[in-house]
PAZAPA-4460 file (N, C-alpha, C; in steps of 0.05 Angstrom, whole numbers, plus 32768, in hexadecimal, padded with zeros to 4 digits):
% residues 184
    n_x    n_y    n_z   ca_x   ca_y   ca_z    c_x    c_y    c_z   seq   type   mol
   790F   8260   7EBC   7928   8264   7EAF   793C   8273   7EC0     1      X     A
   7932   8284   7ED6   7945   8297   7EE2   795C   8276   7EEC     2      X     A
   794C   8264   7EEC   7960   824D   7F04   7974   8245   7EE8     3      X     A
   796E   8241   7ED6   7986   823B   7EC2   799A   8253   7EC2     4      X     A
   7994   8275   7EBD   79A6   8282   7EBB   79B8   8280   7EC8     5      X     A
   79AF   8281   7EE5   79BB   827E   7F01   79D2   8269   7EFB     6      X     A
   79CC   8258   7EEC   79E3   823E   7EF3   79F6   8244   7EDE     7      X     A
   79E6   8251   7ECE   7A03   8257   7EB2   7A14   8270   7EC5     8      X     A
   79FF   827E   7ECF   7A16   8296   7ED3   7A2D   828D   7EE4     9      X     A
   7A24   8282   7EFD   7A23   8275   7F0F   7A46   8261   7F04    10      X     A
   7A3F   8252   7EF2   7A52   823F   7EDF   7A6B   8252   7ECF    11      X     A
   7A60   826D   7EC8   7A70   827D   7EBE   7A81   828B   7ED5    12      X     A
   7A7F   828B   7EF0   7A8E   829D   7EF6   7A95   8290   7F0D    13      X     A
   7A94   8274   7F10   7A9D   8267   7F1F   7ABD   8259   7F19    14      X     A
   7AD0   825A   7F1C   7AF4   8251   7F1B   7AEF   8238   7F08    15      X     A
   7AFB   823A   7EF7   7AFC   821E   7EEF   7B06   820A   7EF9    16      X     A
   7B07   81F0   7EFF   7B09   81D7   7F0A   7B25   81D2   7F04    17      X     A
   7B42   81CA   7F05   7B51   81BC   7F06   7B4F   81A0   7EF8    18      X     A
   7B5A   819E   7EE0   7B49   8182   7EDD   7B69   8172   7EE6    19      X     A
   7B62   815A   7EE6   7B6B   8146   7EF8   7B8A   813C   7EE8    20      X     A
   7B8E   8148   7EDB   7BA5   813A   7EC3   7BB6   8147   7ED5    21      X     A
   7BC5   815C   7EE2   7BD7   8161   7EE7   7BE4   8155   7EFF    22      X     A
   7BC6   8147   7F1B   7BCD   8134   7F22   7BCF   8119   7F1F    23      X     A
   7BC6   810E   7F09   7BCC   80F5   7F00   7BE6   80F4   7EF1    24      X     A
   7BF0   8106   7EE5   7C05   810C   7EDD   7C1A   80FF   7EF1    25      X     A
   7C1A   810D   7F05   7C2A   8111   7F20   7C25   80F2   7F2F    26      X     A
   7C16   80E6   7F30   7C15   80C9   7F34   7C1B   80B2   7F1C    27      X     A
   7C1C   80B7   7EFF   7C28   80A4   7EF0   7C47   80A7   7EEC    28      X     A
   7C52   80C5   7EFB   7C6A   80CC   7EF3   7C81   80BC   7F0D    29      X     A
   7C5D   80B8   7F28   7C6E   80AA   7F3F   7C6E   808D   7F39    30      X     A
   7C61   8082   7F2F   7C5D   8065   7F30   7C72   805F   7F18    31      X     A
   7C7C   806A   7F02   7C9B   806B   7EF1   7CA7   8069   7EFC    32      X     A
   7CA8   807F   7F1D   7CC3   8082   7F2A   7CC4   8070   7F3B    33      X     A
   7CB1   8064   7F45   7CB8   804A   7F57   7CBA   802B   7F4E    34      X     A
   7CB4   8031   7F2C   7CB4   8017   7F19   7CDD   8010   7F1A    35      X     A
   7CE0   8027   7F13   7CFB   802D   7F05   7D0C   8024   7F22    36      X     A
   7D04   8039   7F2E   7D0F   802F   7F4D   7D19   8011   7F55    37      X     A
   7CF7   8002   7F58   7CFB   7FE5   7F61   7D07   7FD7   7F48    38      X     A
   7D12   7FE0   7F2A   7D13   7FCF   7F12   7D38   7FD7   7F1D    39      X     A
   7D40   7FEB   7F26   7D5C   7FF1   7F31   7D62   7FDE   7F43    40      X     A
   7D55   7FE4   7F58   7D58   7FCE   7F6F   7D58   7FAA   7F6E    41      X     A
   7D4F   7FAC   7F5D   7D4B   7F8C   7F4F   7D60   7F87   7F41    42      X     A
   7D6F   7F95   7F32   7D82   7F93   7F27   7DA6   7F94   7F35    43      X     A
   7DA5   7FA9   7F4A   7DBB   7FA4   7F5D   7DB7   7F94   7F79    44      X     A
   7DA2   7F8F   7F7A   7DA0   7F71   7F82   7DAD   7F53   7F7A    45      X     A
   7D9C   7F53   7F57   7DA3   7F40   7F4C   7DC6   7F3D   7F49    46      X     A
   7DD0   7F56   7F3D   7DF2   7F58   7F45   7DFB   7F4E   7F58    47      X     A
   7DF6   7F52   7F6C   7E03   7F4D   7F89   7E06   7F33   7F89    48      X     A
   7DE9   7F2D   7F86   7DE6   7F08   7F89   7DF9   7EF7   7F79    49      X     A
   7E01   7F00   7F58   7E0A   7EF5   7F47   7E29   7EFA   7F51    50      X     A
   7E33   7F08   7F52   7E51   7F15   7F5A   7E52   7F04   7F7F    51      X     A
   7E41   7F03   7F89   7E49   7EFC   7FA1   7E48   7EE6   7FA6    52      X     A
   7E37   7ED9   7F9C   7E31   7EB2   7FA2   7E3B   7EA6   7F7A    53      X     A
   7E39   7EAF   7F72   7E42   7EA4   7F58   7E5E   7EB0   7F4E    54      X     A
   7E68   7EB9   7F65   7E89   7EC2   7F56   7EA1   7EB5   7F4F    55      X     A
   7E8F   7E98   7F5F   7EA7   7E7D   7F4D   7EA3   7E77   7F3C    56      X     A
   7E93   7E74   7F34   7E95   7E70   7F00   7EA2   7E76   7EFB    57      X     A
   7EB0   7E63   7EEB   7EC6   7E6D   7EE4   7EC7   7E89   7EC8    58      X     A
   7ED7   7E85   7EC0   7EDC   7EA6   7EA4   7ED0   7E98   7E91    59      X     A
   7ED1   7EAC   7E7B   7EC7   7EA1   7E69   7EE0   7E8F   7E54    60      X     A
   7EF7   7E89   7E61   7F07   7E80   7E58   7F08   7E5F   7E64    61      X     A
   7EF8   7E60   7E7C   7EF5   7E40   7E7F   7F0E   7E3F   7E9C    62      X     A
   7F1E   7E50   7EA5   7F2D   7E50   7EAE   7F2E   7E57   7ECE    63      X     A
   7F40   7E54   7EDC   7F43   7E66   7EF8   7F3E   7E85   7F04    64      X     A
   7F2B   7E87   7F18   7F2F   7E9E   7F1D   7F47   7EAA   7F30    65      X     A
   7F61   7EAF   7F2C   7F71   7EBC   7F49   7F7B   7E9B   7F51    66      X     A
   7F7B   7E97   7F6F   7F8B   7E7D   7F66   7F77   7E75   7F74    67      X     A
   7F5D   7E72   7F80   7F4B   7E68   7F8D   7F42   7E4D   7F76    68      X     A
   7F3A   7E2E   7F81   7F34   7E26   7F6D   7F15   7E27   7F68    69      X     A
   7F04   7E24   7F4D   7EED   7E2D   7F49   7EDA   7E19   7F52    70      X     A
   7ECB   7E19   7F5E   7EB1   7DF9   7F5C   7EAB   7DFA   7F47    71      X     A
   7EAF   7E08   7F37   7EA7   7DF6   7F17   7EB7   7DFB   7F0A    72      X     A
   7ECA   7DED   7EF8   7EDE   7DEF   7EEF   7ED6   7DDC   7ED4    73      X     A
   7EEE   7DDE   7EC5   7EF5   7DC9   7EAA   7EFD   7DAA   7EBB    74      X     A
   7EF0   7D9A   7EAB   7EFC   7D80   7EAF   7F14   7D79   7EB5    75      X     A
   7F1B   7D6F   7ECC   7F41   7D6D   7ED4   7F4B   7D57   7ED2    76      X     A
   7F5D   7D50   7ECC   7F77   7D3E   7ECA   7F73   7D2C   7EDF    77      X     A
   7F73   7D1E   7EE1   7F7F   7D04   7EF3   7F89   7CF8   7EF1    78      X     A
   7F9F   7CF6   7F0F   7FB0   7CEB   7F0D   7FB7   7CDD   7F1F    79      X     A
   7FC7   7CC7   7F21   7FCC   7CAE   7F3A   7FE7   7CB9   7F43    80      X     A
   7FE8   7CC1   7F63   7FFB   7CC9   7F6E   8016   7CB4   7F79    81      X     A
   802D   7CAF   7F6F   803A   7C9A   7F72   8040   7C83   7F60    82      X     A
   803B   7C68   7F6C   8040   7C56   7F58   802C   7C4D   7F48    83      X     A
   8027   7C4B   7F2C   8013   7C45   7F1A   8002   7C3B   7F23    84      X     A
   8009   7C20   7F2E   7FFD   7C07   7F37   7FFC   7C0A   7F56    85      X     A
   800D   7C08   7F67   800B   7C11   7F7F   8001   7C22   7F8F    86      X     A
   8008   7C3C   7F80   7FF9   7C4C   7F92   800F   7C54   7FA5    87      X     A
   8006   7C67   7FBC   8025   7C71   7FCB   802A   7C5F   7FE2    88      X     A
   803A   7C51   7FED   804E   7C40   7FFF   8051   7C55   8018    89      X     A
   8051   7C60   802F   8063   7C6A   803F   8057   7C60   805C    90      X     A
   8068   7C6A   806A   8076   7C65   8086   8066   7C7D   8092    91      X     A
   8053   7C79   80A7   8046   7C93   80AE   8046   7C98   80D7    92      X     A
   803E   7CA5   80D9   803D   7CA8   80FD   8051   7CB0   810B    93      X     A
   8067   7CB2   80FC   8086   7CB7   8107   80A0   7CA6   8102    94      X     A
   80AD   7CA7   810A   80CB   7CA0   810D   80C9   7C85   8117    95      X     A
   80C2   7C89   8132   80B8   7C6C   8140   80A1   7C58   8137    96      X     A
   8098   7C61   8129   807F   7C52   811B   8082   7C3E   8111    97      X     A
   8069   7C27   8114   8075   7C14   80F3   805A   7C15   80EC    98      X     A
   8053   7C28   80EF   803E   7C26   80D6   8045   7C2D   80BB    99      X     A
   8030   7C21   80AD   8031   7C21   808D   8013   7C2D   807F   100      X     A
   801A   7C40   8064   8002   7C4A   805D   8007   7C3D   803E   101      X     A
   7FF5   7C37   8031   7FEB   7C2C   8012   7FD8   7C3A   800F   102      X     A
   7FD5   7C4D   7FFC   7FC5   7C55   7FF8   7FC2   7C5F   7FD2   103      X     A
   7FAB   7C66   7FCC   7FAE   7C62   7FAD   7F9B   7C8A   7FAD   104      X     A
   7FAB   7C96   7FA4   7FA0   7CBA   7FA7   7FA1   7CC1   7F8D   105      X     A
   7F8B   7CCB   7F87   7F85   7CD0   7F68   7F8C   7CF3   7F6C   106      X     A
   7F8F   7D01   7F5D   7F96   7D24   7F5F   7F87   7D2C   7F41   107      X     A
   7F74   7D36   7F4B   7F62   7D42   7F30   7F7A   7D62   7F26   108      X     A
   7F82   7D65   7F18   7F8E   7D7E   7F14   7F84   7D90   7F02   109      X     A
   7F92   7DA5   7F01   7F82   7DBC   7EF8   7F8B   7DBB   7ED6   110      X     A
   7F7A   7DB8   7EBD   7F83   7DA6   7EA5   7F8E   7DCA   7E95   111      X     A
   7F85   7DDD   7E9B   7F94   7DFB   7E9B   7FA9   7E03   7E9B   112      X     A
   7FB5   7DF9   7EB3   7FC8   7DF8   7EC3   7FEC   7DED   7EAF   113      X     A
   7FF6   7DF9   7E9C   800E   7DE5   7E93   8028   7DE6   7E99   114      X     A
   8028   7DF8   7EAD   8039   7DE9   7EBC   8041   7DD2   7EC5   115      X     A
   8033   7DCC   7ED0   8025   7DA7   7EDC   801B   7D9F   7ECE   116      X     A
   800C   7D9F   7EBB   8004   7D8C   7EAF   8005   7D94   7E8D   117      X     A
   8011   7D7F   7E7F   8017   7D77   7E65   7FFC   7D88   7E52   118      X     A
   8001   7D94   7E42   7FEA   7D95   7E30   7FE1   7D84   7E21   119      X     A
   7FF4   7D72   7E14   7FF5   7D64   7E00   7FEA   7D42   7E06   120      X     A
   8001   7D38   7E22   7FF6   7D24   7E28   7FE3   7D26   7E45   121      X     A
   7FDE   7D36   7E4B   7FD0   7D3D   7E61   7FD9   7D29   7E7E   122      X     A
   7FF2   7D2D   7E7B   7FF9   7D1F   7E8F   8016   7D27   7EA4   123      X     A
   8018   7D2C   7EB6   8029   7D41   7EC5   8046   7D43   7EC1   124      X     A
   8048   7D61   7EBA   8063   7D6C   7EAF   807E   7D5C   7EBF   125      X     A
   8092   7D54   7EBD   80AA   7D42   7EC9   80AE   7D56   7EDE   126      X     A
   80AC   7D72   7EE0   80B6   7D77   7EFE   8098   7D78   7F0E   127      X     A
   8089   7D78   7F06   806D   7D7D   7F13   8068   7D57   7F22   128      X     A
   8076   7D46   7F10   8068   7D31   7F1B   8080   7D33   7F30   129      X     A
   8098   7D3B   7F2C   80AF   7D2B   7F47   80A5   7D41   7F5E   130      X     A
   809B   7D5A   7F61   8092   7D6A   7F73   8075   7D5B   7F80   131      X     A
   806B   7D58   7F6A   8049   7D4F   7F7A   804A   7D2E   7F89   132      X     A
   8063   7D1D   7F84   8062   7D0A   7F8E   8075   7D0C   7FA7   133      X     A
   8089   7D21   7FAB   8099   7D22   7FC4   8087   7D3A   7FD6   134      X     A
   8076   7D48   7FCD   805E   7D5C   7FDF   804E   7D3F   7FEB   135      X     A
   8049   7D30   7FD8   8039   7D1A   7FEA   8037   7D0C   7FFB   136      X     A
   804D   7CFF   7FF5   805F   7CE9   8008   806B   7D04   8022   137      X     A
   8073   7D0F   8020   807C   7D22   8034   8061   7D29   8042   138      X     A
   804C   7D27   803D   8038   7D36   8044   8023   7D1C   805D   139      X     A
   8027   7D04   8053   8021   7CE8   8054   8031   7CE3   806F   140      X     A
   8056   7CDF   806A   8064   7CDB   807C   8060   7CE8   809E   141      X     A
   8059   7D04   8096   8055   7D1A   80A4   803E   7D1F   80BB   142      X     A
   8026   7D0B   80AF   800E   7D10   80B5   800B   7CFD   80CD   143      X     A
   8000   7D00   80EC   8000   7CF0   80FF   7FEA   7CDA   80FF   144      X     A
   7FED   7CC8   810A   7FDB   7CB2   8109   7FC2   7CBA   8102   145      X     A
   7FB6   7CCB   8114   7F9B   7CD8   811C   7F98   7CE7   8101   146      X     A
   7FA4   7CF1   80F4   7F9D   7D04   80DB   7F86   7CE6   80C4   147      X     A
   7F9C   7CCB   80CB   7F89   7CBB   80BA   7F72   7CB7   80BA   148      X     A
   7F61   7CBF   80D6   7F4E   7CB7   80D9   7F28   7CBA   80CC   149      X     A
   7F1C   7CA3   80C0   7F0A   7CA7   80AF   7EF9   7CBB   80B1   150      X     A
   7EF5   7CCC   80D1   7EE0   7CE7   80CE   7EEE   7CF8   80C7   151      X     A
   7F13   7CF9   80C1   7F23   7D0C   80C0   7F2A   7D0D   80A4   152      X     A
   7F1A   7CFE   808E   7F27   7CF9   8076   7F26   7D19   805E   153      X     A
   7F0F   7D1D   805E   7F03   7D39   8054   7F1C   7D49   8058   154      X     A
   7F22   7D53   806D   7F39   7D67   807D   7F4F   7D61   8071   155      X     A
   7F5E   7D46   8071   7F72   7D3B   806A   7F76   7D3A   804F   156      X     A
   7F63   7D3A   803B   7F60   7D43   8023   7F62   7D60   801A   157      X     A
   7F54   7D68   8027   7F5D   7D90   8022   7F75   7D93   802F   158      X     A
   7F7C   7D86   803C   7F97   7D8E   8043   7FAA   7D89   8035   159      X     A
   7FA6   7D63   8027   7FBF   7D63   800D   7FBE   7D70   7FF5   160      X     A
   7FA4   7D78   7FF5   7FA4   7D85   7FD8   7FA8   7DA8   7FE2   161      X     A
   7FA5   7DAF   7FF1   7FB1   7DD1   7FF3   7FCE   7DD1   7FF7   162      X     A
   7FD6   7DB5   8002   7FF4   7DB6   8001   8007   7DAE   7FE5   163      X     A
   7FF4   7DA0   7FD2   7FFA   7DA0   7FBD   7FF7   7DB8   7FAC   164      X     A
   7FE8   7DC9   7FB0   7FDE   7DE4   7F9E   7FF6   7DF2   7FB0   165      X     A
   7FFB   7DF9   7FC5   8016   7E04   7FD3   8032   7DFD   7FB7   166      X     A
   8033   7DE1   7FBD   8053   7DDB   7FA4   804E   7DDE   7F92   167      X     A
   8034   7DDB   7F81   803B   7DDD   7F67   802D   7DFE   7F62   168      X     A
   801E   7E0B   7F73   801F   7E29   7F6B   8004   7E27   7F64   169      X     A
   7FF1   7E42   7F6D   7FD8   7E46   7F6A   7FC2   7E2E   7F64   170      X     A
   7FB5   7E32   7F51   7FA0   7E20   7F53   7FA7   7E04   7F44   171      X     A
   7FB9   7DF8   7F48   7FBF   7DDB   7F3C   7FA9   7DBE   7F42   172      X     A
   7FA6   7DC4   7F58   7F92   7DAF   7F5B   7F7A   7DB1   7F63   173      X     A
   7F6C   7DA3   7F54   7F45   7DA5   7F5A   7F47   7D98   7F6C   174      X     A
   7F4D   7D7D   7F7A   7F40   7D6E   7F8E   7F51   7D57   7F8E   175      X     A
   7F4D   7D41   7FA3   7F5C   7D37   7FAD   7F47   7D21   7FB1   176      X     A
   7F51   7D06   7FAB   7F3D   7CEB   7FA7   7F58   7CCF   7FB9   177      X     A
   7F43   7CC8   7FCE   7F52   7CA8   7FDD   7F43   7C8E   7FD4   178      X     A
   7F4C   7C8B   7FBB   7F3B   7C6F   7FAC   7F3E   7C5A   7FC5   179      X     A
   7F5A   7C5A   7FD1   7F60   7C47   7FE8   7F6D   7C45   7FF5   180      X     A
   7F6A   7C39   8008   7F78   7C44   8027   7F81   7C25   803C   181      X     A
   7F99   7C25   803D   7F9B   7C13   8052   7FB0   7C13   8065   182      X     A
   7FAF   7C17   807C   7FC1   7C25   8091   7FC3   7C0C   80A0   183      X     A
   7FE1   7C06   809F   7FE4   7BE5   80B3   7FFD   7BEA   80C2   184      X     A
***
């Protein structure tokens, strides 16, 4: 029995042990802090992404942001630039030229927009059509042979249509369509 006392006394006057809660404490209080952390980081991440690559959607009004126009917009107006049936007539390459351009240019417009375009009949305001058809033809006349050319068409399109958003003011036009083309 002396070997039992021994271990009580032994047990009695030995420090008590630390039990383990105050460091497990201290490790569920870190793994919160680094939950919360990466659940932060995930979150001004996700912002960035949304605000930075998604900041053309439009409002929640369906409308323009500033005067940039949106890649996704409301359905636009179209419209035939010139004569109904014809399409635009001009004289291109210069002064000395005899060339001739026929061409039939559709102008998607911005249906927001009423200035330019009619609410009612959705079809372009009387000073918007006499501006968007002398921006054209001026723009047409202007343009050198080489501007016509089929790898150059893309370019030549952003060009009439930023020159059209130039006259008629901020974001008027979505895009710019050559149903047909004939240069003789």
């Amino acid at each position: 029995m002396p070997e039992e006392e021994k271990d009580i006394e032994a047990a009695e006057n030995a420090e008590p042990a630390e039990p383990q809660q105050p460091s497990q404490k201290k490790k569920i209080a870190l793994i919160i802090g680094l939950v919360i952390l990466g659940l932060a980081l995930a979150a001004g991440v996700s912002l960035f992404v949304v605000t930075r690559f998604m900041g053309d959607m439009p409002n929640n009004g369906g409308g323009m942001q500033g005067t940039e126009v949106s890649r996704y917009h409301d359905p636009g107006v179209f419209i035939k630039i010139g004569d109904p049936k014809e399409g635009v007539l001009v004289n291109v390459g210069g002064a000395r030229s005899s060339k001739f351009l026929k061409a039939s240019i559709i102008v998607e417009f911005n249906p927001n927009n009423h200035v330019v375009i009619n609410e009612e009949t959705k079809a372009l305001q009387p000073d918007a059509d006499v501006k968007v058809n002398d921006v054209a033809t001026q723009f047409l006349r202007s343009a050198s042979l080489e501007d016509f050319d089929a790898t150059k068409q893309e370019e030549f399109k952003t060009q009439l249509k930023d020159t059209l958003n130039n006259a008629l003011g901020g974001a008027a036009v979505y895009d710019v369509y050559i149903t047909s083309f004939l240069l003789q």
